[in-house]
C-alpha positions in Angstrom: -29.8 35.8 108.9 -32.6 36.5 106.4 -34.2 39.5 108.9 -30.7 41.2 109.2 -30.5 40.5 105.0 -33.7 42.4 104.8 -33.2 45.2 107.2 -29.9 45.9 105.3 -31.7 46.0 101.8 -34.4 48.4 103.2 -31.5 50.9 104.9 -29.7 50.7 101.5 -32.8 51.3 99.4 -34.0 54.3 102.0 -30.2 55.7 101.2 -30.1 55.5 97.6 -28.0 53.2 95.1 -24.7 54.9 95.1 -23.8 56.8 92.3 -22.2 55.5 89.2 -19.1 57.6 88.0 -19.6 59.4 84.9 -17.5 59.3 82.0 -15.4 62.4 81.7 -16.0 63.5 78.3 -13.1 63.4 75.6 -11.3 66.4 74.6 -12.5 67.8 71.6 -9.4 67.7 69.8 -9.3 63.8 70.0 -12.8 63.7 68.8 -11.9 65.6 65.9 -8.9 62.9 64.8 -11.4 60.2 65.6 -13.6 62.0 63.1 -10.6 61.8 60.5 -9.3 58.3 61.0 -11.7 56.7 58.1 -9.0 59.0 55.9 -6.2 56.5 56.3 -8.3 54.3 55.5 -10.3 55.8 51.9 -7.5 58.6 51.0 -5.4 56.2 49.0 -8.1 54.6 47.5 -9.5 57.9 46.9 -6.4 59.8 45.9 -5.7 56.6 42.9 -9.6 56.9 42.0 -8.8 60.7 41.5 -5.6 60.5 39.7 -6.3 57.7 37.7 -10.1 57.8 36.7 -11.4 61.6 37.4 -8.2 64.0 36.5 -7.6 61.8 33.1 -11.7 62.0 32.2 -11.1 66.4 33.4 -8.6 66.7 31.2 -10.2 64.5 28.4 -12.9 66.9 28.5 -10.5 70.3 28.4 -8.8 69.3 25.6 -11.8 68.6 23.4 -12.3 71.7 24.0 -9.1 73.2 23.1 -7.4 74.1 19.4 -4.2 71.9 19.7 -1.7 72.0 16.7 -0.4 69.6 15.1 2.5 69.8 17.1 0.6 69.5 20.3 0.7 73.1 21.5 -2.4 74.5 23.0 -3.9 77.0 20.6 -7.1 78.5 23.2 -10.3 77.8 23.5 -12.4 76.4 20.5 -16.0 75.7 22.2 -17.9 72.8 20.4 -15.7 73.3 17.2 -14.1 70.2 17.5 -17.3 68.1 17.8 -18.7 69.9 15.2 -15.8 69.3 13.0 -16.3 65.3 14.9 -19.7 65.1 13.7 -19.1 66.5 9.9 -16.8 63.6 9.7 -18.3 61.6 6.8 -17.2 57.9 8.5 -18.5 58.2 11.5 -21.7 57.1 11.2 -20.6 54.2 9.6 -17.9 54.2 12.9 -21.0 54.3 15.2 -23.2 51.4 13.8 -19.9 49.4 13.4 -19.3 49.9 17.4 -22.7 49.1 17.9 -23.0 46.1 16.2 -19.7 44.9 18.2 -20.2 45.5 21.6 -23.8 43.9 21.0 -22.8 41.2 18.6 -19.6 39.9 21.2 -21.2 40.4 24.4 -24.5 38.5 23.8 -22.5 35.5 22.1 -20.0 35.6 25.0 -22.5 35.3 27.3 -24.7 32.6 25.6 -21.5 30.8 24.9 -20.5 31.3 28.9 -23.3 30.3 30.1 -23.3 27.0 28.8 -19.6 26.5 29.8 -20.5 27.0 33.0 -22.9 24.5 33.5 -20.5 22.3 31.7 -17.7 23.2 34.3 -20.3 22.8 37.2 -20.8 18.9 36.4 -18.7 16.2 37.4 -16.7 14.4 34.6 -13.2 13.1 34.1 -10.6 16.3 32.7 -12.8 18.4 34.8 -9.6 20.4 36.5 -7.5 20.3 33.5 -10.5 22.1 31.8 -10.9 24.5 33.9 -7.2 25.4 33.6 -7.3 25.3 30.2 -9.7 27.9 29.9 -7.8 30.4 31.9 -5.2 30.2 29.0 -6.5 33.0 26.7 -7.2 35.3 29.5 -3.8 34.9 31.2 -2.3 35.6 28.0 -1.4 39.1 26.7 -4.8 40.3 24.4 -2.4 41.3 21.6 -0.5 38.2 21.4 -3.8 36.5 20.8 -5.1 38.5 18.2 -1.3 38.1 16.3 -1.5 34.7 16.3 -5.2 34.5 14.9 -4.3 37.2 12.2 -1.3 34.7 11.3 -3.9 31.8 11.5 -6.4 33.6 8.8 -3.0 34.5 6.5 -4.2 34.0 2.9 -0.7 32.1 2.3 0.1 30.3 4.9 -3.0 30.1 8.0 -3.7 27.0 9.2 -7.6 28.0 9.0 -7.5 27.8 5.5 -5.5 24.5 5.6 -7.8 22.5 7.6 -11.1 23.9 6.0 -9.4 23.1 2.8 -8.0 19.3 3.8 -12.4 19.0 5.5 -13.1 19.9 1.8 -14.9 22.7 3.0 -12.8 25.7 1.1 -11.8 24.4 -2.2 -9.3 27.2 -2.7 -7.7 29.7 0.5 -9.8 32.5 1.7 -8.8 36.0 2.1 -10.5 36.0 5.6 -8.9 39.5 6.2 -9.1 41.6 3.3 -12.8 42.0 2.9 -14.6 44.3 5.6 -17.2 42.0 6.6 -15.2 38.7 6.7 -12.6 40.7 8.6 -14.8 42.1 11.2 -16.8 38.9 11.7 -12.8 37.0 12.4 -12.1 39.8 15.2 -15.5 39.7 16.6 -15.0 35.9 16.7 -11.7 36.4 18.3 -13.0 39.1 20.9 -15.7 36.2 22.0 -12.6 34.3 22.7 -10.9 36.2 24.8 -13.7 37.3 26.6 -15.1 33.7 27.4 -12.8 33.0 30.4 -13.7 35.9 32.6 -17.4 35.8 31.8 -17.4 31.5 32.1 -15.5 31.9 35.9 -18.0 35.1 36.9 -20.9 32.3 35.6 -19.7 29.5 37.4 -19.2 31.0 40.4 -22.9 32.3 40.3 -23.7 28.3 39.7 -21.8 27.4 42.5 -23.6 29.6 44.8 -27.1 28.2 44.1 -28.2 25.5 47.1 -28.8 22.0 46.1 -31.8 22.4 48.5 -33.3 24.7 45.6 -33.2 21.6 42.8 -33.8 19.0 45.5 -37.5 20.9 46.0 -37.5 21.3 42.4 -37.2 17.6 41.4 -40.0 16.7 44.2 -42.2 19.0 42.5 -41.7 17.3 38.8 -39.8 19.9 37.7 -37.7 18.6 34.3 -34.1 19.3 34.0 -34.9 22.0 31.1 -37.6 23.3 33.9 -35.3 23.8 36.6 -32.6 25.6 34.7 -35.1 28.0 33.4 -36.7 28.7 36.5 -34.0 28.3 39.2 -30.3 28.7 37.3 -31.5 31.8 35.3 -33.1 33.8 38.2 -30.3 33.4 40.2 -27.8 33.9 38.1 -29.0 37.1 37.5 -26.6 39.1 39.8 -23.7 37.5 38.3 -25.1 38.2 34.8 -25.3 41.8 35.6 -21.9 41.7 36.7 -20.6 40.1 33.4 -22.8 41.7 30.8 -21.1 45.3 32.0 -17.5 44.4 32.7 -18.0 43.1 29.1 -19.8 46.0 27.5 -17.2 48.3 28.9 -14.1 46.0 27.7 -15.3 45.0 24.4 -15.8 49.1 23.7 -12.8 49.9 24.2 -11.4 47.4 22.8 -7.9 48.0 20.9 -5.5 45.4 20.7 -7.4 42.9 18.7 -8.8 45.0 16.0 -5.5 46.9 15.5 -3.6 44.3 15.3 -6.1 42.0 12.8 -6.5 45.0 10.4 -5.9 48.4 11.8 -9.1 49.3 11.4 -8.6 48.8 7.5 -9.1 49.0 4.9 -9.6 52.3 5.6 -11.8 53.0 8.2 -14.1 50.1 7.1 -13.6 47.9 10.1 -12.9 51.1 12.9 -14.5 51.2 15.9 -14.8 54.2 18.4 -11.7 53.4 19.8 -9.6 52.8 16.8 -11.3 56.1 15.2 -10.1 58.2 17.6 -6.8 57.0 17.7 -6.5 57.2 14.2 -7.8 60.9 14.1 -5.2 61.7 16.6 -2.3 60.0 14.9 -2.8 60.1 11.3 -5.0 62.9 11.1 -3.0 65.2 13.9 -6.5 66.2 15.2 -5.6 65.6 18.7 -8.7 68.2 20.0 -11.2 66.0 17.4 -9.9 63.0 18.9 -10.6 64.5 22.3 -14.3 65.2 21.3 -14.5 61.3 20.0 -13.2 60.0 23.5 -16.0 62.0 25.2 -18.6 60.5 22.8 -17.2 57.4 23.4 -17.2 57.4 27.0 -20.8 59.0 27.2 -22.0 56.1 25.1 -20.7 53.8 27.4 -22.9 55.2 30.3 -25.7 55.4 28.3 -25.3 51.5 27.7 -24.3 50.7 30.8 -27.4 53.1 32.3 -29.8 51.8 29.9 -28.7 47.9 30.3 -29.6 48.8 34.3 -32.6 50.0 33.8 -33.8 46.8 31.8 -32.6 45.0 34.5 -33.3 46.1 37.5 -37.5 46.2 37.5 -36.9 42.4 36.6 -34.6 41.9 39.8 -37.3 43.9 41.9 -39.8 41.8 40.5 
């Protein structure tokens, strides 16, 4: 049986293997829709991107360069007359520091504050859940209702801040917290921490979460001190998520709205504007709709210079 296996393989190999089939090659018109099938895929996503985010920022752009009336009708083109006009503006400089100082004053406390909130949240004690759902509260609620019920909080008449500073004997008489520029823009920087604290705590604590116990286990074995290992471990490898949270926070503190409008309009006078109140108010009260234009597109290049320059800082760090 062996002999006649081997005389069969040695006839077979002296004939060849057979021949395998080959594929018949697809039509050309199907590999063309193949080539167009990620389309169903990206073109909704695409087409929102371009109607939401790229036509609004094109015609953001046009129109600071247009004359627009008063009434709104397009008047041609104007060139950089409505910057320059922006520019000779004599608050904004003052509008510019003011921003400045915001968006860096709110975002580092935020995250400071988070940070420890989110170690907090990571431990185990009694409440813990009920904690956690508490802080959700200010985010799920609407940004202008918050900032309403602070400003009513502050009233000079009848806020309970005053109230329970005064009954601590802390305040001896009520405080006008928002008629004076500084006092009023230190309350709404205080209240844009607090609604910025649940989003940044939950981005945090899920960047806690992620760390292996292995890490602190090998940690411990080497001495490492509780102060050590937060310094060495937790802040290296929350990095990614402080990334994430430092710029969803630059670019929603920025252009922030509700809370300052609603605190103090920006008042009195333009003395607590930012950016975003600015150019609203130039569009509104002064009917300089093409100025206004020309202060969005500041606006949003300073945003990408932030958010560009912020990367930068960080990202030799991360490759190191």
């Amino acid at each position: 049986m062996a002999v006649h296996d081997v005389t069969v393989s040695a006839a077979g190999a002296g004939h060849g293997a057979p021949a395998v089939p080959e594929t018949p090659p697809r039509p050309r018109g199907r590999r063309r829709l193949r080539a167009w099938e990620p389309l169903l895929w990206l073109g909704p996503a695409t087409a929102l991107i371009l109607a939401m985010v790229v036509w609004p920022v094109v015609e953001m752009i046009r129109t600071s360069l247009t004359r627009v009336s008063s009434t709104g009708l397009s008047q041609g083109f104007a060139g950089l007359g409505n910057y320059s006009d922006l520019f000779a503006e004599d608050d904004l400089p003052g509008v510019l520091l003011r921003t400045m100082i915001w968006v860096v004053g709110v975002v580092a406390v935020t995250l400071l504050l988070s940070l420890g909130l989110a170690q907090l949240l990571n431990s185990r004690f009694p409440g813990r859940r009920l904690v956690r759902w508490a802080l959700i509260v200010p985010w799920a609620a609407s940004v202008l209702m918050t900032a309403l019920i602070w400003r009513w909080m502050l009233n000079y008449f009848y806020g309970v801040v005053n109230r329970v500073l005064m009954d601590l004997g802390i305040l001896d008489a009520p405080v006008n917290w928002l008629a004076h520029p500084r006092q009023a823009f230190a309350a709404m920087m205080g209240v844009a921490v607090f609604v910025s604290l649940p989003f940044t705590s939950f981005v945090l604590l899920a960047g806690v979460q992620g760390i292996p116990d292995e890490v602190y286990e090998a940690a411990r074995v080497d001495g490492a001190g509780p102060v050590r290992a937060y310094l060495g471990i937790t802040l290296p490898l929350l990095r990614p998520s402080l990334v994430v949270a430092a710029i969803i926070n630059v670019i929603n503190v920025f252009n922030s709205f509700p809370v300052i409008w609603a605190m103090t309009r920006g008042g009195p006078g333009f003395a607590t504007d930012t950016t975003t109140t600015y150019l609203y108010k130039l569009a509104f009260d002064n009917q300089a709709v093409g100025e206004s234009a020309a202060m969005a597109v500041v606006n949003f290049t300073l945003i990408l210079l932030v958010v560009l320059v912020y990367l930068r800082v960080v990202r030799p760090r991360e490759d190191t």
